[in-house]
C-alpha positions in Angstrom: 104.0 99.5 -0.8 104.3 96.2 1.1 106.2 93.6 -0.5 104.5 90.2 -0.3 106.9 87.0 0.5 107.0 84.6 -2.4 104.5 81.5 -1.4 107.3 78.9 -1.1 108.8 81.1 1.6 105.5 81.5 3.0 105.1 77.7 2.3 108.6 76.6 3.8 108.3 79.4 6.9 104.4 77.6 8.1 105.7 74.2 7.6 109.2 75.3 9.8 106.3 76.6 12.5 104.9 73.5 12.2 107.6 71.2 13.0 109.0 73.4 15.6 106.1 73.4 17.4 105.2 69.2 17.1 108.7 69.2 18.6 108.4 71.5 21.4 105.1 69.7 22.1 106.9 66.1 22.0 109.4 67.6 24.1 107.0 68.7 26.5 105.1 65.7 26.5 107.8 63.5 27.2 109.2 65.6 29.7 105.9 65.5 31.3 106.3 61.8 31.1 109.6 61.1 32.5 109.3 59.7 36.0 111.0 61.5 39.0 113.9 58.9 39.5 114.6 59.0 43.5 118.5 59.8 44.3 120.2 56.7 46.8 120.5 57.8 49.9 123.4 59.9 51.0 125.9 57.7 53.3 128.7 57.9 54.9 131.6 55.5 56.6 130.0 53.5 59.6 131.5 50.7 61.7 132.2 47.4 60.3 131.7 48.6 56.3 128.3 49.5 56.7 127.3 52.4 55.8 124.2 55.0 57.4 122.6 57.5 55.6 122.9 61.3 56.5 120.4 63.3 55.1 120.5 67.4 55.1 117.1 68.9 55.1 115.1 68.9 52.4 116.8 66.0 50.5 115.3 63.0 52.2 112.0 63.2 49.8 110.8 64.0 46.6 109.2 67.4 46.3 105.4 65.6 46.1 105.5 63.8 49.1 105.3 65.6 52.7 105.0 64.6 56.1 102.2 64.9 58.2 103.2 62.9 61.3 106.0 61.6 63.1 105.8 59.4 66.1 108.8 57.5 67.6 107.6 54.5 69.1 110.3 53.3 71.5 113.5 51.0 70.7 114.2 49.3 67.7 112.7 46.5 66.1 109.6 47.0 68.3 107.7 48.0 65.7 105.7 45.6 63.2 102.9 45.9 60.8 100.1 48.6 60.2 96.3 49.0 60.1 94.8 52.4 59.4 90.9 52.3 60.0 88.9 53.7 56.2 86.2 55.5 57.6 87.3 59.5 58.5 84.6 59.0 61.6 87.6 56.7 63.1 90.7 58.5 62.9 92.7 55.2 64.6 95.7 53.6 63.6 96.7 50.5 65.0 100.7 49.4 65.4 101.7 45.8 65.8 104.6 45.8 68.5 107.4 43.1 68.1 109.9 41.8 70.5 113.0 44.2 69.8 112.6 44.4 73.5 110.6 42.0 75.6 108.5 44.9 77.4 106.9 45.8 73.7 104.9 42.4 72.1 101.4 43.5 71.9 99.7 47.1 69.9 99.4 50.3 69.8 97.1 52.7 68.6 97.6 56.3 67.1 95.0 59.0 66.7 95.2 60.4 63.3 92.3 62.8 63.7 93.9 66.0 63.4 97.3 64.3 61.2 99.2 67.2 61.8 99.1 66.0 65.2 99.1 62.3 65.5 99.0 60.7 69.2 99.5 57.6 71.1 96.1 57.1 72.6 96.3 53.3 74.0 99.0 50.8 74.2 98.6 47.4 75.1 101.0 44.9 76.4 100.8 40.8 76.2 101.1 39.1 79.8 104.6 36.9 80.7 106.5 38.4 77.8 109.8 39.4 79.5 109.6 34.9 79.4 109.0 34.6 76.1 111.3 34.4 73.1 109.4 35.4 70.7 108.8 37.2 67.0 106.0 39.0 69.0 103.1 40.8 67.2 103.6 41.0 63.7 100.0 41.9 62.2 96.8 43.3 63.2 93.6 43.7 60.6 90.5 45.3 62.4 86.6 44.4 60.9 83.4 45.3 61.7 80.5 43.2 62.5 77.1 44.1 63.6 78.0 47.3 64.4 80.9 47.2 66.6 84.1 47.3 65.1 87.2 45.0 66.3 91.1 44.7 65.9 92.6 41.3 65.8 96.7 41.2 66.7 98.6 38.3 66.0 101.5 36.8 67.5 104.2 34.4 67.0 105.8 33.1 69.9 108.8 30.2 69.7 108.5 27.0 71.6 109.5 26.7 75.1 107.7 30.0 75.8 104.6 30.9 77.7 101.3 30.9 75.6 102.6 29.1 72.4 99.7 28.1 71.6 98.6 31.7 71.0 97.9 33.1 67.7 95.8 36.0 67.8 93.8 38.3 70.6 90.6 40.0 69.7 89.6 43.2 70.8 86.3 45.2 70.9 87.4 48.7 70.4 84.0 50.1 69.4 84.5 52.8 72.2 87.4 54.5 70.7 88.1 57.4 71.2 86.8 56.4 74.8 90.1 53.6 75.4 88.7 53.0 78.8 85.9 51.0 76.9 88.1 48.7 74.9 88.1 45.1 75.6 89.7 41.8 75.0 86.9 39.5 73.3 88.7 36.5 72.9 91.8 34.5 72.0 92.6 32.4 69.2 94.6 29.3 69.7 95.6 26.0 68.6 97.4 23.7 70.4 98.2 21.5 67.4 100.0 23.7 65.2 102.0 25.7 67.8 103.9 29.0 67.0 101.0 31.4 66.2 100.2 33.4 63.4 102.6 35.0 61.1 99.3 37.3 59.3 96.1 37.4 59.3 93.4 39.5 56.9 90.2 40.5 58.1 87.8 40.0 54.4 83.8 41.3 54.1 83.0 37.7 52.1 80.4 38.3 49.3 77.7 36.0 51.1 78.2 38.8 54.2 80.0 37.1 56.4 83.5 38.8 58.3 86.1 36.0 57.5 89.6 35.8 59.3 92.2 34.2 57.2 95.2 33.5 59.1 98.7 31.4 58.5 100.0 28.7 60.8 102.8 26.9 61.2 101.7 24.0 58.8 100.8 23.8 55.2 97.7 25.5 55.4 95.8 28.8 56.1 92.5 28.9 58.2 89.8 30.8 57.8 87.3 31.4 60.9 83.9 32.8 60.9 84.1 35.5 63.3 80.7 35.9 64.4 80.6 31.9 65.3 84.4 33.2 67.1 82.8 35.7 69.1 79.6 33.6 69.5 81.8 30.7 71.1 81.3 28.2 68.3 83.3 25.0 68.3 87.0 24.9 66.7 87.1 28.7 67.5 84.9 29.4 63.9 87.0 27.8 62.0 85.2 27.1 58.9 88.1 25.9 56.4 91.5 25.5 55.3 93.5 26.3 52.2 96.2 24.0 51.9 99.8 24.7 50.2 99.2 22.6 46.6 101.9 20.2 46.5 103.4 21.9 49.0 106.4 20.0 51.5 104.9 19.5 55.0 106.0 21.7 57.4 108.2 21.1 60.4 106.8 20.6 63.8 108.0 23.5 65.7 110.5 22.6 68.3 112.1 23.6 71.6 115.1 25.7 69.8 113.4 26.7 66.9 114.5 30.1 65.8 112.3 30.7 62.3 108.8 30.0 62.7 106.3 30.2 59.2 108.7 29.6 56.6 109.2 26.4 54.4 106.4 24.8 53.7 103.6 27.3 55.4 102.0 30.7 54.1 103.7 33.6 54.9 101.3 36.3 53.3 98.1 36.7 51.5 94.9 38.8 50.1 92.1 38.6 49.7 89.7 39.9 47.4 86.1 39.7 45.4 86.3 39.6 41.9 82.9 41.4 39.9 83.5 40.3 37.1 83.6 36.1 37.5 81.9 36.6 40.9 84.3 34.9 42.9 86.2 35.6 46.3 89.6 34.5 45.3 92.3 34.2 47.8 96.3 35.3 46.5 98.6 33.3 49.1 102.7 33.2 49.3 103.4 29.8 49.9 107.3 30.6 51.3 108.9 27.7 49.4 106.3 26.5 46.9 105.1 30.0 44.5 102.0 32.0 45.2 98.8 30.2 44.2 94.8 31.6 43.3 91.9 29.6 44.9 88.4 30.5 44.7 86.9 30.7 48.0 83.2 31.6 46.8 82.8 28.8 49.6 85.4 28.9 51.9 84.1 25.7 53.2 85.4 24.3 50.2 88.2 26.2 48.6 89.0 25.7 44.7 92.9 25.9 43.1 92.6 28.5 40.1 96.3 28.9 39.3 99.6 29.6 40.4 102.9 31.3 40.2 106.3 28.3 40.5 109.4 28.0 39.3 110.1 31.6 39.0 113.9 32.3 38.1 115.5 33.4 41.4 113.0 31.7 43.0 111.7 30.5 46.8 111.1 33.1 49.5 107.4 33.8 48.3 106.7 36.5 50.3 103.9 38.7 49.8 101.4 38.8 46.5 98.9 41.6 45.9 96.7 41.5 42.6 95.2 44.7 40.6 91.6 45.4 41.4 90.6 43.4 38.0 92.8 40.3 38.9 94.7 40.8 35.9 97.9 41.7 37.3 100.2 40.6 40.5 102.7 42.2 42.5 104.9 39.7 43.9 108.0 39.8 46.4 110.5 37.5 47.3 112.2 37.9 50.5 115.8 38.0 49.7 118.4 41.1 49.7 118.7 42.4 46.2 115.5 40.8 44.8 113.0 43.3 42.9 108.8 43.2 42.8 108.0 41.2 40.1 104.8 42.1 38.0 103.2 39.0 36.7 100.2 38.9 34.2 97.8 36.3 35.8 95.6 35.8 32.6 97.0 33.0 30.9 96.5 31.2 34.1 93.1 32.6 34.7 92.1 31.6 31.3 93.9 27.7 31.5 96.0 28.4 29.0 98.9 27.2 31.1 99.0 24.9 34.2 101.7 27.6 35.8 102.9 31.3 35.4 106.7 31.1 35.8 107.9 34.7 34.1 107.2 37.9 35.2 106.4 40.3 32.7 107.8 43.4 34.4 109.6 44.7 37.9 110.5 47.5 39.9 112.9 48.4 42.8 114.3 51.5 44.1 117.9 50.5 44.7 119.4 46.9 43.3 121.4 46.7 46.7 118.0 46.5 49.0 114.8 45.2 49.6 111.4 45.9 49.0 108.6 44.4 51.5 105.2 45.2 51.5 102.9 47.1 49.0 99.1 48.5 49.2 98.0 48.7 45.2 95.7 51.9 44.2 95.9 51.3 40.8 97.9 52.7 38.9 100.3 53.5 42.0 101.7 51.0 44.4 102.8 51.9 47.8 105.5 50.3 49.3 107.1 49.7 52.6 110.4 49.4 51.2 112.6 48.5 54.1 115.9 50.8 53.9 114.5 53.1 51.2 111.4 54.0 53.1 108.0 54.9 51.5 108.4 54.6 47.7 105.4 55.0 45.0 105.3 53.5 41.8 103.5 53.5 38.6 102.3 50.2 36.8 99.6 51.6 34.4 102.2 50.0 31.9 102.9 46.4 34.3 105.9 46.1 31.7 107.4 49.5 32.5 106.9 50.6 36.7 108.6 53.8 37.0 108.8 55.4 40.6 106.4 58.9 41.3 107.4 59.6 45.0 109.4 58.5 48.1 110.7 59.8 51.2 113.4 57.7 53.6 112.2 56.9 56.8 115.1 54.7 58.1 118.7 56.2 59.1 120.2 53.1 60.3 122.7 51.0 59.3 122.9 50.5 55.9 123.0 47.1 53.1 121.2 44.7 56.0 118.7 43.5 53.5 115.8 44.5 55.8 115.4 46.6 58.9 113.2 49.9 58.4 109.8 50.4 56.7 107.8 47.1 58.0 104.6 48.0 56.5 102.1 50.2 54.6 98.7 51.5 54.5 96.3 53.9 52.5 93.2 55.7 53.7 91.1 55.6 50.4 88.9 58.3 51.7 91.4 61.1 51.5 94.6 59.0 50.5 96.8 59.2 53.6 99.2 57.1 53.9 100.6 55.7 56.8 104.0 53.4 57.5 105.6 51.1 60.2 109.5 51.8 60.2 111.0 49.2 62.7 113.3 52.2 64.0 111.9 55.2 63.6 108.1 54.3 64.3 105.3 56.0 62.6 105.1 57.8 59.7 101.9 59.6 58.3 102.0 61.3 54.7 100.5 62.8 51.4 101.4 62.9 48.1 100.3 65.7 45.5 97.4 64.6 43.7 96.4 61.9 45.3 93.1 63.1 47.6 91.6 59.5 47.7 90.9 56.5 45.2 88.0 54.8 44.4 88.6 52.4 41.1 85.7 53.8 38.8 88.4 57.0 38.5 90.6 54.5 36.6 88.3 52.4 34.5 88.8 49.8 37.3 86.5 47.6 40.0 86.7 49.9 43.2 88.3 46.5 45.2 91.1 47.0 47.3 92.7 45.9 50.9 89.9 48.5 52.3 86.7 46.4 53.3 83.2 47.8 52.5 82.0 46.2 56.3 78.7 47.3 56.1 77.9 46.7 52.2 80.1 43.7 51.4 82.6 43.7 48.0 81.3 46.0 45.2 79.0 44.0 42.5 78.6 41.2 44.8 75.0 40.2 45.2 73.3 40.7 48.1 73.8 38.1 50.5 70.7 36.2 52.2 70.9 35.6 56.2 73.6 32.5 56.7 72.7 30.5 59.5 75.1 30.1 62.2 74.9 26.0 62.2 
């Protein structure tokens, strides 16, 4: 005969079962949770105290991130910013190339069509530059407009040099992959406010216009119609200007002048429509003044929303890059040791303050470098993180980031600050992501579980860096025909 266990026992054994098993599902939830923290590079004795990384295989990424391309591009610090095309019917990457040596200020473009092998396809080269002393090309953005598509590169070029005047060189590069079709369209230059352009952004306005913004070496940024550019319209298209709001006047670049676009200029921006107050709204880094919001719903006439000053540690406002609902800002400052700030913009947004001064969160992969620039998917933020290569965070909590992948691109010498990863790009369609390393060239990847983005998969606006040419910015009305008076 069985004998049946007394029903406390029975009642004290479920409840044991119980509790074992809410803790082994906590456990496993918040080992689940816990963020892959990335290792600092391996290094070892260099001259003069530096240090250079030496990586053994297999150890210079996290498991989720893999490598599809590798293309070195040549000496180093030839190699600026990047542009990666959106649509998968153009496979073309474009690679701003600096003045590391005089024979590389101009572009490049990369065929990314099959990614597991990448190719240089086209380079081009500015005229007179073994004269120059130059920054050289820095960025490019490309746009479409009535049906052909074009790259713009910018440059920066010092006093005392040929073309100083120059700031960017427009290309028609429809043709692609057919290179023997591409042509220059254009130049645009300003004789006033020599020096160049330190970045441009190619934007889809809501009214249906293709807007350039671009910096210059005075207080302001321009933006330029680019069909009245190509159409040969007075003043080049330029339509407005966005000036730096209080902002010290800058210096009028000289003969000598080593640093070209810092105080009192723009040094970065975005761009980007907003669905739910129906406004284009413009995020610029004023370099010594904070980074400010204006509406530019008419860019004829742009409108100061709020700002970012007097941030602890601060000046050296670099680059600023807002969440596809506007709520949130990633912010960098450009000095060695200085983290991304995350900044909640709604008590500006709202007037409930005149300025934002505190961030509410930040994030960097080692305290001893630098992070540069970042493309936000929400929730994850790629960044071109200088020394410590392509590293992905998480900001679905903005007061907690917590790193999800990296790999190092850059082997050279180590605690510099900067040097490395220039820039960073992501191909919504199919979430590639691309990089600029100043040494090492270019870098293609993909991360596990991450096969595109589009915002509606996060209970977000699908607005990003990635311009809807032929539609204009998601829940935008449609635009009537804008004369070209």
């Amino acid at each position: 005969m069985k004998r049946r266990m007394p029903s406390s026992s029975r009642i004290a054994l479920v409840t044991t079962a119980l509790w074992l098993l809410a803790a082994g599902g906590a456990a496993s939830q918040q080992q689940q949770q816990q963020p892959p923290q990335p290792a600092p590079p391996p290094t070892g004795p260099a001259p003069g105290g530096q240090t250079v990384p030496h990586f053994k295989p297999g150890e210079q990424g996290s498991r989720n991130i893999h490598v599809t391309a590798h293309i070195p591009l040549g000496a180093a610090s030839t190699v600026g910013d990047i542009e990666m095309e959106q649509e998968l019917s153009r496979p073309y990457v474009y690679m701003s190339r600096m003045s590391g040596a005089p024979h590389d200020i101009g572009f490049t473009i990369i065929s990314i069509k099959d990614p597991q092998r990448a190719k240089v396809i086209y380079d081009w080269r500015l005229e007179n530059r073994e004269l120059m002393d130059a920054y050289g090309g820095l960025r490019g953005s490309y746009f479409k407009l009535k049906g052909r598509y074009y790259y713009a590169q910018s440059f920066q070029i010092r006093p005392g040099s040929p073309s100083v005047e120059l700031g960017a060189v427009v290309f028609d590069v429809t043709s692609l992959p057919d290179t023997a079709g591409i042509k220059e369209v254009g130049r645009i230059k300003d004789a006033r406010q020599i020096g160049g352009f330190h970045n441009l952004y190619a934007y889809k306005h809501s009214d249906g216009r293709v807007l350039l913004f671009t910096t210059s070496t005075a207080n302001f940024a321009s933006i330029l119609d680019m069909e009245k550019f190509l159409a040969g319209a007075p003043a080049q298209g330029q339509i407005g200007i966005i000036p730096i709001p209080g902002g010290e006047e800058a210096p009028i670049p000289v003969v000598g002048t080593r640093v070209l676009n810092i105080n009192g200029t723009y040094h970065d921006f975005y761009i980007g429509y907003d669905p739910a107050t129906h406004q284009d709204k413009f995020y610029g880094a004023a370099w010594s003044a904070g980074y400010f919001i204006f509406d530019v719903t008419k860019p004829e006439d742009p409108k100061l929303i709020t700002s970012i000053t007097g941030v602890a540690g601060g000046g050296s406002y670099h680059t600023f890059t807002p969440t596809p609902d506007g709520r949130y800002a990633v912010g960098e400052q450009e000095y060695q040791m200085a983290p991304l700030r995350i900044y909640d913009l709604k008590p500006g947004l709202d007037g409930a303050v005149k300025t934002i001064s505190r961030p509410i969160g930040a994030w960097t992969n080692s305290w001893q470098d630098l992070p540069h620039n970042q493309e936000v998917r929400w929730p994850y933020v790629f960044v071109s993180a200088y020394e410590d290569g392509l590293q992905v965070f998480n900001m679905m909590d903005p007061t907690n980031p917590y790193t999800v992948g990296y790999y190092y691109t850059y082997e050279g010498p180590h605690l510099r600050g900067s040097g490395g990863v220039f820039g960073v790009d992501v191909r919504n369609a199919d979430g590639l992501i691309v990089v600029s390393d100043m040494h090492s060239g270019f870098w293609a990847f993909k991360m596990d579980g991450f096969d595109g983005w589009n915002g509606h998969q996060w209970g977000m606006p699908n607005i990003s860096s990635a311009q809807d040419w032929d539609n204009g910015p998601e829940g935008a009305p449609k635009p009537g025909r804008v004369s070209l008076r």
